[in-house]
C-alpha positions in Angstrom: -16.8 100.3 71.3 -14.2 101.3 73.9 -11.8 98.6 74.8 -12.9 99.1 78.5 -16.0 98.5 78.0 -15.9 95.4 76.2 -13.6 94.0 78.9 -16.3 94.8 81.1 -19.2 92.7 79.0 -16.9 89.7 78.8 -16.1 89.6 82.7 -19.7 90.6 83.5 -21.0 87.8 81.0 -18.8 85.1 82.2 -20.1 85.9 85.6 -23.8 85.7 84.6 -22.9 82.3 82.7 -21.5 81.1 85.6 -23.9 82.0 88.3 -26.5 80.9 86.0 -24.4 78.0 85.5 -24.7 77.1 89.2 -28.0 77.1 89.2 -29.1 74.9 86.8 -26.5 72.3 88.2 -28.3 72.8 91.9 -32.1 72.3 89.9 -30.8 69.1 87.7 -29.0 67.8 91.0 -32.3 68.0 93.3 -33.6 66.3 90.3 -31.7 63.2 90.4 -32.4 63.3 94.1 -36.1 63.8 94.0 -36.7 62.2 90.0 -39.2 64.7 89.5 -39.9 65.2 85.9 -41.4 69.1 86.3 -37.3 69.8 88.2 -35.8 68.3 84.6 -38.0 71.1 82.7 -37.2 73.6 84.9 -33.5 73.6 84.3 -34.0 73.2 81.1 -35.7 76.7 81.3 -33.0 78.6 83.7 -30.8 76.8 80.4 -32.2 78.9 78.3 -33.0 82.0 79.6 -29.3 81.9 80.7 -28.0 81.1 77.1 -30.4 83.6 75.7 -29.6 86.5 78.3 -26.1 86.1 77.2 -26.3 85.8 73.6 -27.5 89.6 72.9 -24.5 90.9 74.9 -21.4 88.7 73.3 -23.2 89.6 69.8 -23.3 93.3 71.1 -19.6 92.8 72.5 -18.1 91.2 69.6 -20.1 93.0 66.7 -21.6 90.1 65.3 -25.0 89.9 63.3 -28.4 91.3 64.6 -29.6 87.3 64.0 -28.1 87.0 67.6 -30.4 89.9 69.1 -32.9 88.0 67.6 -31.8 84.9 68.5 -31.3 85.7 72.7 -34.7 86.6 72.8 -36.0 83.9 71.4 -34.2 81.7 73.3 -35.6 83.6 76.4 -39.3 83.4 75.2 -38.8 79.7 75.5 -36.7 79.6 78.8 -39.7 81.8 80.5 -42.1 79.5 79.0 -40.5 76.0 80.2 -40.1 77.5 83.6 -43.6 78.4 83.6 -44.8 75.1 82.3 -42.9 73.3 84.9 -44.4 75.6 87.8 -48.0 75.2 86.8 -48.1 71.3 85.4 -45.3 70.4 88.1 
């Protein structure tokens, strides 16, 4: 892989990490205002999907193991899930 492009996937990556970042702090902060438990679950989801959006593309950017494909979606499955569990039992 290019040099360019993996420059690119890091400063891309840290972006979606940190505007993912941002809100997850803004869910867990209305949660402490409101102390609804279905707010705590749902940033646990955006947490994950976050985590696991990134994971396939530092693996892909760094050549590590296919476990890490693997792992990012799996890690999404359950993000998607706890921010539809929250939505519907919230």
């Amino acid at each position: 892989m290019s040099e360019f492009l993996q420059t690119y996937l890091f400063i891309l990556t840290s972006a979606f990490l940190l505007l993912g970042g941002a809100l997850i702090l803004q869910v867990y902060n209305a949660y402490h205002r409101t102390k609804q438990k279905f707010l705590l679950l749902l940033s646990f989801g955006f947490f994950t999907l976050v985590i696991g959006g990134a994971l396939p593309v530092l693996a892909f950017a760094m050549a590590l193991s296919e476990l890490m494909y693997l792992l990012g979606i799996i890690l999404q499955i359950c993000g998607i899930s706890a921010i539809y569990y929250s939505t519907v039992r919230g």
